[in-house]
N, C-alpha and C positions, 0 to 999 in steps of 0.2 A: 762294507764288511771289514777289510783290513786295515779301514780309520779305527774303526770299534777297537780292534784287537791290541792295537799299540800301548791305551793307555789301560785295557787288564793287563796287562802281561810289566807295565809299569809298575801297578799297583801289587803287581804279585810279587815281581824282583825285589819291592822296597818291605815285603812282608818277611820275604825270606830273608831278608838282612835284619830286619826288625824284634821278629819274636825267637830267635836264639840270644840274644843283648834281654828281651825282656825274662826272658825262665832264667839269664843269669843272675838277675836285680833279687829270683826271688829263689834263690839257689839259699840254703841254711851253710852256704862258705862265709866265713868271716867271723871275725870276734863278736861275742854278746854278751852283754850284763846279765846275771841270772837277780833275783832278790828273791829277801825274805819274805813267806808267804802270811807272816803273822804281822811286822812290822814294817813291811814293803821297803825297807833300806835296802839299798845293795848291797849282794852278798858275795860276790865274784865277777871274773870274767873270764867266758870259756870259748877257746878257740878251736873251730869247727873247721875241719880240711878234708878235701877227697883224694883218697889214693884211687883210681881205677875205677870211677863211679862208687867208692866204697865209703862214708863218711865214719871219721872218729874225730872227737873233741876230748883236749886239755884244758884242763883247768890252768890258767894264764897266772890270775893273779886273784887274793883273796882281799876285797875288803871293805870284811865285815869290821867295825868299831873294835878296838884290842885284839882281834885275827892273832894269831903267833903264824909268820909265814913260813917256822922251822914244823910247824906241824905235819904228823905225819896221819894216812888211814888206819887205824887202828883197829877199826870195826870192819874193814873189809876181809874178807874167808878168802880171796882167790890170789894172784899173782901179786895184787897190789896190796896186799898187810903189810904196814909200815912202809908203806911210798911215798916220800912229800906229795901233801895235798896241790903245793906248787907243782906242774908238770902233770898231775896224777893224770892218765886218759878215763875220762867217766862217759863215753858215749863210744862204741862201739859196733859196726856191722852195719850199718842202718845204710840204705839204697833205695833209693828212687821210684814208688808205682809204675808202672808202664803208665803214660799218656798222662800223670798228675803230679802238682808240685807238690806231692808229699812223699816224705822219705819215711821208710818203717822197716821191719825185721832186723832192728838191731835192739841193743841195751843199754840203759842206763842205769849208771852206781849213783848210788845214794851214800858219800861218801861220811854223811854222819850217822847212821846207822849200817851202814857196811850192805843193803840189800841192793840188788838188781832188777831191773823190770824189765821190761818190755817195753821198745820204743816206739809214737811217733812223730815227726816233726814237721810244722806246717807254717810256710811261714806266710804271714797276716801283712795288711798295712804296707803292700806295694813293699815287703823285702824287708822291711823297719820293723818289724817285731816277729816273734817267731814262739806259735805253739809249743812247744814241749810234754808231750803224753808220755808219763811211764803207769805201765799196769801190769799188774799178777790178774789174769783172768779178765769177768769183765770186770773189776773195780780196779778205780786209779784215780788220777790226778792230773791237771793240765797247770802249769806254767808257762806265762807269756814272757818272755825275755828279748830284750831292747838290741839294735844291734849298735854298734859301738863306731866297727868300720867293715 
């Protein structure tokens, strides 16, 4: 019996060291390329960080072909009217399911028409790609975005 036990309890220590390393690989921290949905160029990169299990992402860098990276939001109604689109934060609130690697209850700007939805984010592809759902209700849209690092 206490042959048996040695190597579950092996198997268990090497689990417990194991699957916190893997929910990080697919944690939506880190830079990602977003693209265009028409002409799948890249269209930026937005940088996704947790304060407090809390995620928000900036828009890093813009670039789309002729981009002005002096450009500001124009079509945003809230805090960020006329905020460089560089730095602008366009995902905001968004936390973690209990027990799944999907983060949701936060928002995403839609920083060329100025609207907000409802987020949520799921990353794919062992960590390398990452869903993007914003929606008004139930209709909306999924973007898959690359990560970067």
């Amino acid at each position: 019996m206490q042959t048996l036990l040695k190597p579950v309890l092996m198997v268990a220590g090497s689990l417990a060291v194991a699957l916190p390393a893997l929910a990080a690989d697919m944690s939506p921290v880190g830079l990602w390329r977003t693209f265009d949905e028409k002409s799948g160029e890249p269209k930026s990169e937005v940088r996704i960080s947790d304060s407090g299990g809390v995620l928000s992402g900036k828009v890093e860098k813009l670039l789309r072909k002729g981009a002005d990276p002096q450009a500001v939001c124009d079509r945003c109604t809230d805090d960020r009217k006329g905020q460089p689109l560089v730095g602008l934060e366009i995902i905001r609130g968004a936390k973690q399911a209990q027990g799944k690697a999907v983060w949701e209850d936060g928002k995403i700007l839609d920083p060329e028409n100025g609207s907000t939805y409802s987020l949520k984010l799921t990353p794919a592809d062992n960590g390398n790609k990452l869903d993007v759902r914003g929606s008004i209700g139930p209709f909306g849209r999924t973007q898959t975005w690359s990560r970067v690092e």
